[in-house]
MIFIFI-623797 format. One record per residue (C-alpha): residue in one letter; x negated, y negated, z negated. Coordinates in nm, 3 decimals, decimal comma. Layout:
# residues N
<atom code="a" c1="X" c2="Y" c3="Z"/>
...
***
This chain:
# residues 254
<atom code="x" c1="2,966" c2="-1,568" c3="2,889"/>
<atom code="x" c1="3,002" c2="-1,727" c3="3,207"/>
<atom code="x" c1="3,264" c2="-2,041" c3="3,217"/>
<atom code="x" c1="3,347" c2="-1,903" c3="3,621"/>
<atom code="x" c1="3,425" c2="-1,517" c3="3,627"/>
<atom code="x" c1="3,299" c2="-1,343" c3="3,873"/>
<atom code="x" c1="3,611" c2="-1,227" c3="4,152"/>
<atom code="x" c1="3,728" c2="-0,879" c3="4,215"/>
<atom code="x" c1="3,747" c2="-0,845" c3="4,616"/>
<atom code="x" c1="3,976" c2="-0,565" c3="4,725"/>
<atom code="x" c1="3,844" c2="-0,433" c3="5,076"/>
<atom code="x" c1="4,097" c2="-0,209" c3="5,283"/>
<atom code="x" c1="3,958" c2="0,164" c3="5,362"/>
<atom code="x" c1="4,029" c2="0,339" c3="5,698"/>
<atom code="x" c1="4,111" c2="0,679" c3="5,710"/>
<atom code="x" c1="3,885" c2="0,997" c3="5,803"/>
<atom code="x" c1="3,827" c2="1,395" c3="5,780"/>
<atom code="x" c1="3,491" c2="1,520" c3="5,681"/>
<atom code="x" c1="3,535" c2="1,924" c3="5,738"/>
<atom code="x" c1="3,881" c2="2,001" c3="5,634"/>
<atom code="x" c1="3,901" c2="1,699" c3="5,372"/>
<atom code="x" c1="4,084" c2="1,377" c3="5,395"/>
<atom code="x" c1="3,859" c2="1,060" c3="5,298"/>
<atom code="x" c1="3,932" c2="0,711" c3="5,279"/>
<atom code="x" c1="3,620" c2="0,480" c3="5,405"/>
<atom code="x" c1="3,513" c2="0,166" c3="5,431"/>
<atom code="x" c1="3,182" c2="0,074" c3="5,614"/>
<atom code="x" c1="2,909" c2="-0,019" c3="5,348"/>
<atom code="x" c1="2,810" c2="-0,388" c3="5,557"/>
<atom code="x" c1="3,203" c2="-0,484" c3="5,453"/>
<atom code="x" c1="3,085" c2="-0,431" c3="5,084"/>
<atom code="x" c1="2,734" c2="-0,577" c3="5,159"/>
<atom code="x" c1="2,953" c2="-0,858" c3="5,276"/>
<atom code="x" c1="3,135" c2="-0,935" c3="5,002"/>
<atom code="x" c1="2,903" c2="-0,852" c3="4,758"/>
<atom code="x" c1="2,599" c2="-1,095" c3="4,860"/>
<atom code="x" c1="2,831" c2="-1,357" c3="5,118"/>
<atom code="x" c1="3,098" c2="-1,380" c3="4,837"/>
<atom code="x" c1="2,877" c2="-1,283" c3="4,540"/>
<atom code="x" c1="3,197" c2="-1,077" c3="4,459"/>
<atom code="x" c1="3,266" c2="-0,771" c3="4,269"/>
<atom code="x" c1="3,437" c2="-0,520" c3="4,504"/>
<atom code="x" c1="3,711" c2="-0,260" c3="4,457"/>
<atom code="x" c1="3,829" c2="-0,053" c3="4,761"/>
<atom code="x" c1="4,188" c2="-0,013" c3="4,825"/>
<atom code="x" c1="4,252" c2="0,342" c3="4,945"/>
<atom code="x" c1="4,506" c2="0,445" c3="5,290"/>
<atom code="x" c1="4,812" c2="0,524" c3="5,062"/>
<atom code="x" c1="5,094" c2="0,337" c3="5,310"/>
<atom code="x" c1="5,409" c2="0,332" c3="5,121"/>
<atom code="x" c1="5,249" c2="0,509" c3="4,791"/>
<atom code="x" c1="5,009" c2="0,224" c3="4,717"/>
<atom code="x" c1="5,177" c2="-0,028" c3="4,475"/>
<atom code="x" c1="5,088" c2="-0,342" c3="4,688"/>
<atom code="x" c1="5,231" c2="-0,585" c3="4,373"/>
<atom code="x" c1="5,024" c2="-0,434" c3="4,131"/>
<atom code="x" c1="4,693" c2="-0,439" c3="4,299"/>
<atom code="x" c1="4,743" c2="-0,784" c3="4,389"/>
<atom code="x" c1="4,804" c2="-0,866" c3="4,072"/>
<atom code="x" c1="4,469" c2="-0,765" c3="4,002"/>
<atom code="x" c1="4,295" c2="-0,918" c3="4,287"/>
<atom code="x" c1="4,134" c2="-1,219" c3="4,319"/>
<atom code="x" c1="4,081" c2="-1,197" c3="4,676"/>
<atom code="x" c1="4,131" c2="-0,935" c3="4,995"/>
<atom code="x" c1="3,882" c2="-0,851" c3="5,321"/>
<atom code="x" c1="4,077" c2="-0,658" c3="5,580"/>
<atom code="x" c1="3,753" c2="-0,481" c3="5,777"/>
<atom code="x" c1="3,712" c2="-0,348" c3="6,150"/>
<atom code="x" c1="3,725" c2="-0,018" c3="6,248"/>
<atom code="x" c1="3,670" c2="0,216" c3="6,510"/>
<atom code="x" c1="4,086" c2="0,293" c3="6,508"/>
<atom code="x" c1="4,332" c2="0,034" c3="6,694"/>
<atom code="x" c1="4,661" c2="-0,052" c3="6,532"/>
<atom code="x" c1="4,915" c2="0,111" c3="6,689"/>
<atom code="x" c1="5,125" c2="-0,049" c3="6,950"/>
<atom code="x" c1="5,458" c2="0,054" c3="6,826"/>
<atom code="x" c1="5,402" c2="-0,225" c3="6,546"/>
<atom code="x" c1="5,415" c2="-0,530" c3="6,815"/>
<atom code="x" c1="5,639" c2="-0,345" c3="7,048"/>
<atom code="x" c1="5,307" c2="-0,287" c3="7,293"/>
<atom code="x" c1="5,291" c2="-0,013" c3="7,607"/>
<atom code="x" c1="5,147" c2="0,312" c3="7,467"/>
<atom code="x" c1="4,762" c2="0,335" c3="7,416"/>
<atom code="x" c1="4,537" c2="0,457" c3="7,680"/>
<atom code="x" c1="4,456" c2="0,873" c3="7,581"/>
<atom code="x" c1="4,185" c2="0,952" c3="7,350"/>
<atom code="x" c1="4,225" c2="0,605" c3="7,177"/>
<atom code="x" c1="4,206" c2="0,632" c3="6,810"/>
<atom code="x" c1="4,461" c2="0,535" c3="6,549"/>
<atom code="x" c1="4,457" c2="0,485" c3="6,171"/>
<atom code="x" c1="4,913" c2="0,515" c3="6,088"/>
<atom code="x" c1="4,819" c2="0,580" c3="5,719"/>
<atom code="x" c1="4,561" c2="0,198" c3="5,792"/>
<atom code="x" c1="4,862" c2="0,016" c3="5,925"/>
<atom code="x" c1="5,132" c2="0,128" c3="5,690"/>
<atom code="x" c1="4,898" c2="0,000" c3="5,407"/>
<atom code="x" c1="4,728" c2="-0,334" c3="5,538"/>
<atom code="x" c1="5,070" c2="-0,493" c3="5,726"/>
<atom code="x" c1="5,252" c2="-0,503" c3="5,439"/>
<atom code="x" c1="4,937" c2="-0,613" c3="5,236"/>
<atom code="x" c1="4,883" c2="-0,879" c3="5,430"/>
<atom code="x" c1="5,213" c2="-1,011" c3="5,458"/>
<atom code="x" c1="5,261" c2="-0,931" c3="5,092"/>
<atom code="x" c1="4,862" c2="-1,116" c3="5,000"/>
<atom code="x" c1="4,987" c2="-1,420" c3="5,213"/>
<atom code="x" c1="5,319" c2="-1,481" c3="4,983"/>
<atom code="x" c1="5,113" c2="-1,418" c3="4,656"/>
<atom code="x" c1="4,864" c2="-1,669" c3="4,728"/>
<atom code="x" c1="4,566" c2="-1,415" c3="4,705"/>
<atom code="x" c1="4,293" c2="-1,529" c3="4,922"/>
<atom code="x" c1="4,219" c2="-1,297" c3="5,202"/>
<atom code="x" c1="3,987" c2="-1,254" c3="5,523"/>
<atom code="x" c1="4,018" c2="-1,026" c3="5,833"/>
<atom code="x" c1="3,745" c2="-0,904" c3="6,043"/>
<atom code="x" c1="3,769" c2="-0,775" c3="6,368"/>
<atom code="x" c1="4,048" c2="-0,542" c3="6,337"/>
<atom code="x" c1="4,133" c2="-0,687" c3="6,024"/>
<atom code="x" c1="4,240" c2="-0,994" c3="6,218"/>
<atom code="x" c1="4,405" c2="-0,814" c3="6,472"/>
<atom code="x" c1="4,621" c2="-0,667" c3="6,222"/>
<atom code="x" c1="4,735" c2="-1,022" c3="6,054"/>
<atom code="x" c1="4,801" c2="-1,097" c3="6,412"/>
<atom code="x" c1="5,076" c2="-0,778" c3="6,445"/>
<atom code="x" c1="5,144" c2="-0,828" c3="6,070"/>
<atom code="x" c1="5,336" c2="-1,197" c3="6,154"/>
<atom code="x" c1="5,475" c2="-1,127" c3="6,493"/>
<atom code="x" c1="5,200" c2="-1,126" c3="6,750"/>
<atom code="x" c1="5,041" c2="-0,899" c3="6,990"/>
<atom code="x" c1="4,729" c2="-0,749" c3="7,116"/>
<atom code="x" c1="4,590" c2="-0,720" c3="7,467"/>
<atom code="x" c1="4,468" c2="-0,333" c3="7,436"/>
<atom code="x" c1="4,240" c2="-0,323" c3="7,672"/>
<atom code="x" c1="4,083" c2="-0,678" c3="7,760"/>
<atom code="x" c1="3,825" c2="-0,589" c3="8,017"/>
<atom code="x" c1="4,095" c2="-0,421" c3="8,225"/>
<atom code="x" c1="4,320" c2="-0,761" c3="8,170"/>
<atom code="x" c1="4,107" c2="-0,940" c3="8,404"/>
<atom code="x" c1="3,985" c2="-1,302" c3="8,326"/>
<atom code="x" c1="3,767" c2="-1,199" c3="8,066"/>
<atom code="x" c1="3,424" c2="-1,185" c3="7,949"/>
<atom code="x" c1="3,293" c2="-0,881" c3="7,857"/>
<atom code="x" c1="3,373" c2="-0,858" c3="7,457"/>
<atom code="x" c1="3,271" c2="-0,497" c3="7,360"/>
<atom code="x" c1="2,969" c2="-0,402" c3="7,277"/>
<atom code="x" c1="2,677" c2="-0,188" c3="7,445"/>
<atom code="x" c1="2,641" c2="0,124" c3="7,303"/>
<atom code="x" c1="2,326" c2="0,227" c3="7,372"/>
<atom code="x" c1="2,151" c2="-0,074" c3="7,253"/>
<atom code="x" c1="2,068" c2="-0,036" c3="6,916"/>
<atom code="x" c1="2,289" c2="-0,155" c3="6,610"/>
<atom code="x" c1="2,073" c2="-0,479" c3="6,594"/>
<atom code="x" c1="2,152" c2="-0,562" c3="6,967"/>
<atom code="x" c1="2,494" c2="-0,474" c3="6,949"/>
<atom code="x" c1="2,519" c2="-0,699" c3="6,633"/>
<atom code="x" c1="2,371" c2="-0,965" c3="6,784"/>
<atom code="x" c1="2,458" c2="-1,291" c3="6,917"/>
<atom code="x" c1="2,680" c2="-1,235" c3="7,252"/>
<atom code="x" c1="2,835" c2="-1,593" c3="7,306"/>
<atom code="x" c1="2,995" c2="-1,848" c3="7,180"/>
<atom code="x" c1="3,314" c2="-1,977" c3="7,040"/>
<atom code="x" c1="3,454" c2="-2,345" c3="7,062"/>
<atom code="x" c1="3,554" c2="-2,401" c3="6,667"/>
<atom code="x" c1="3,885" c2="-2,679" c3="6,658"/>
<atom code="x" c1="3,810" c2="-3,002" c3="6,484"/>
<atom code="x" c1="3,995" c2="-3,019" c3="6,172"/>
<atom code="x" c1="4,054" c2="-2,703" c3="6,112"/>
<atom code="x" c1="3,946" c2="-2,486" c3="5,811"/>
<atom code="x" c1="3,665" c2="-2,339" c3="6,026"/>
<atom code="x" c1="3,546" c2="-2,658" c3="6,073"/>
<atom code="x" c1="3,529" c2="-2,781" c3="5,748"/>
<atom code="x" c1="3,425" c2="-2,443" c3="5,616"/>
<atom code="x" c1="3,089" c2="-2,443" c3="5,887"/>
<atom code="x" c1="3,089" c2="-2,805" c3="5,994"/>
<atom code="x" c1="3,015" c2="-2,763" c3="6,354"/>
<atom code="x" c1="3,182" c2="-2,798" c3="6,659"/>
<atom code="x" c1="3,040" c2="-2,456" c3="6,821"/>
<atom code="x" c1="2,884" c2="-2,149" c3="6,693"/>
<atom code="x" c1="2,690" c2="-1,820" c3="6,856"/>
<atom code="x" c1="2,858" c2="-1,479" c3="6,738"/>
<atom code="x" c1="2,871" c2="-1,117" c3="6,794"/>
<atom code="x" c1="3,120" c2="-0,941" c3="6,990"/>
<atom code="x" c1="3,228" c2="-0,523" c3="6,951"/>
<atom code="x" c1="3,571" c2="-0,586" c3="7,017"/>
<atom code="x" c1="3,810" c2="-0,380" c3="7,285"/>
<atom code="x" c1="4,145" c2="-0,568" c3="7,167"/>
<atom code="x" c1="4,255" c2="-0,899" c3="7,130"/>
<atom code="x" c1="4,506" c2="-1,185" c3="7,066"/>
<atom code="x" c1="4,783" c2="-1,220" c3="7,300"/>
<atom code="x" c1="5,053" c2="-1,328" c3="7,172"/>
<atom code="x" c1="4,919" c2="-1,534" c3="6,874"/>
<atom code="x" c1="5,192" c2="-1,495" c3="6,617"/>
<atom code="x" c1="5,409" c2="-1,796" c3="6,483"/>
<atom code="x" c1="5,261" c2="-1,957" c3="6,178"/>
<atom code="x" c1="4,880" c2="-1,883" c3="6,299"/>
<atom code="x" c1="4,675" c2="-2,165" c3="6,411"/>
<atom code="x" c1="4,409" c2="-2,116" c3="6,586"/>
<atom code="x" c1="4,078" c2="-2,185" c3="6,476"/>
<atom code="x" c1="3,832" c2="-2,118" c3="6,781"/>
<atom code="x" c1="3,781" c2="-1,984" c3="7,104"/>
<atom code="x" c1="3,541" c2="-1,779" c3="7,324"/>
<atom code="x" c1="3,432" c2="-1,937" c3="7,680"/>
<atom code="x" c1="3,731" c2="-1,735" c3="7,841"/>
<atom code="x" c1="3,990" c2="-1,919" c3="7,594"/>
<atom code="x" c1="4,069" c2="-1,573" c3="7,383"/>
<atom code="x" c1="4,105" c2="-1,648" c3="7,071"/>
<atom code="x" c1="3,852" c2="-1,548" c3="6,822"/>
<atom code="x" c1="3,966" c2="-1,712" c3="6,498"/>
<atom code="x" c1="4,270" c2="-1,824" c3="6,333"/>
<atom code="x" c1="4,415" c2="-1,947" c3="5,977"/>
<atom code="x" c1="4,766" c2="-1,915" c3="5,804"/>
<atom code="x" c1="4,940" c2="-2,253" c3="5,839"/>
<atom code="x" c1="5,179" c2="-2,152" c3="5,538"/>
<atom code="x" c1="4,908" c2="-2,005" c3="5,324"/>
<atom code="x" c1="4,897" c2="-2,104" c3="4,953"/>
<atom code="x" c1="4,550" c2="-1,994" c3="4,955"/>
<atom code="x" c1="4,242" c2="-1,911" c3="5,206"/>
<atom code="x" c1="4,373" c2="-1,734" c3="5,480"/>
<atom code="x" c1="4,104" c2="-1,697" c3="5,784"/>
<atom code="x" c1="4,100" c2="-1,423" c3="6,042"/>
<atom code="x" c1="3,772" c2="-1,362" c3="6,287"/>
<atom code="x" c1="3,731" c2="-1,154" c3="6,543"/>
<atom code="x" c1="3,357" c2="-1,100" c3="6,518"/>
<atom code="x" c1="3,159" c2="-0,967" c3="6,229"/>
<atom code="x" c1="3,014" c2="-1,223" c3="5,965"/>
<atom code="x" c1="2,973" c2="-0,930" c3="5,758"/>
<atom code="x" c1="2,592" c2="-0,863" c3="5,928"/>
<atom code="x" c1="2,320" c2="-0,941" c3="5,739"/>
<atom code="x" c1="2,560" c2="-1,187" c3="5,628"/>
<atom code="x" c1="2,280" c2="-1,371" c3="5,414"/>
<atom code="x" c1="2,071" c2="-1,400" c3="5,750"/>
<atom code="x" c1="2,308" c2="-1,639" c3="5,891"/>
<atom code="x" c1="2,413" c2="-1,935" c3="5,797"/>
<atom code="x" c1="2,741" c2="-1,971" c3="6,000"/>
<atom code="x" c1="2,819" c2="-1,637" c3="5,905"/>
<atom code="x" c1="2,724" c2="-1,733" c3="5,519"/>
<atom code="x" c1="2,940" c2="-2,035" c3="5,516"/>
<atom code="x" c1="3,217" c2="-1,801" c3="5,627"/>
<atom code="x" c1="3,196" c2="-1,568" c3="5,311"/>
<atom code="x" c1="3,061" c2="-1,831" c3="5,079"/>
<atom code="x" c1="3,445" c2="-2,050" c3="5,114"/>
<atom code="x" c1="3,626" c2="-1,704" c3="5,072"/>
<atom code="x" c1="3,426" c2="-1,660" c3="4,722"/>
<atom code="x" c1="3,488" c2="-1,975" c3="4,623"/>
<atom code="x" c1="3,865" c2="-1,950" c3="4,668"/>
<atom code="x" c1="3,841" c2="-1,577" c3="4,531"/>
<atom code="x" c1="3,675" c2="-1,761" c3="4,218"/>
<atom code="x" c1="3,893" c2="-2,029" c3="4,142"/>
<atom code="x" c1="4,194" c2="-1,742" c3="4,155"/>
<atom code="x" c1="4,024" c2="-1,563" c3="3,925"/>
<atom code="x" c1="3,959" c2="-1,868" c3="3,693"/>
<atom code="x" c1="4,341" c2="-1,968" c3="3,725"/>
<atom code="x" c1="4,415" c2="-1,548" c3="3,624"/>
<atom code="x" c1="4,180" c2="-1,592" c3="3,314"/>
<atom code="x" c1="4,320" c2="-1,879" c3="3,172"/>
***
């Protein structure tokens, strides 16, 4: 028997309709992710908003990946101008992963968001989201092409300016780093009690941490999840959130 047991990862589904039948999804790169960057076991936590008992899962948890997603958190949650038409929205997505993440954050379970994910533990402490960035003015171009192909679109588009002593930082150990970028939203408002972790050549943010987090508690706007064990920045990335998911789940065995 091992003397370190393996974590259980909980990674947050979207919601869908194939035909006439409601699903609850989650991208198979996000378990990918976990599953070779965090050499995690994973367990998906399904849509349920106020029907999902947050305590209890967490309870089982050692650790929490909030993933992208083609839907945008609604703006009514940060008190935001109503989306352009024909944008998509996940309600039965937010009214599960804001309270998770507030709820992960006070437990002390470890957690990571990705892309959307991050946007969410933005809105989830206070902040908000520019909806549309390119029409903001000022910024690069952060969404992807989509008619390149998915290895183009996942590839690197520029880079970010990671903050000396930060938990980036020490997590990668490098000053600057190349990433991806498939992103419409972004930060903001960066919400109290966030501290930002790096920044694209524009200045939007593109990571931050939880200053009051017990535990690992790392937003990203890009996706580390690609071919995770391809890249070595993006490695580093998953390889500190297993490690903290692991020493939870030694501390819950003892």
């Amino acid at each position: 028997m091992s003397a370190t047991p393996k974590p259980l990862v909980g990674i947050s589904c979207c919601t869908d309709r194939s035909g006439l039948h409601p699903f609850h999804i989650v991208g198979e790169k996000y378990i990918l992710g976990v599953t070779r960057g965090a050499e995690a076991t994973t367990l998906l936590i399904p849509a349920l908003g106020e029907e999902l008992e947050i305590a209890e899962v967490l309870a089982q948890l050692d650790g929490v990946v909030f993933t992208g997603s083609p839907s945008n958190v609604e703006p009514e949650h940060y008190s935001g101008m109503p989306s352009a038409p024909g944008t998509l929205h996940d309600p039965q997505r937010d009214a599960t992963t804001l309270p998770l993440i507030r709820a992960a954050v006070a437990a002390g379970v470890p957690l990571l968001g990705i892309c959307r994910g991050f946007q969410e533990m933005n809105v989830a402490f206070g902040g908000t989201l520019h909806q549309r960035l390119h029409e903001v003015g000022g910024f690069i171009e952060h969404r992807e092409d989509k008619s390149q192909t998915l290895e183009e679109q996942y590839g690197p588009s520029h880079s970010i300016q990671i903050d000396p002593g930060g938990l980036l930082y020490e997590i990668a150990g490098c000053s600057s780093a190349q990433v991806n970028s498939l992103h419409t939203q972004g930060v903001d408002r960066l919400a109290p009690g966030l501290r930002p972790e790096a920044t694209a050549p524009d200045g939007l943010i593109e990571a931050f941490s939880v200053s009051q987090a017990d535990n690992f508690a790392l937003g990203v706007q890009w996706h580390p999840e690609w071919k995770v064990t391809e890249n070595p920045f993006y490695l580093s990335i998953f390889r500190a959130f297993g490690n903290a998911c692991r020493a939870r789940a030694a501390k819950r065995t003892l």
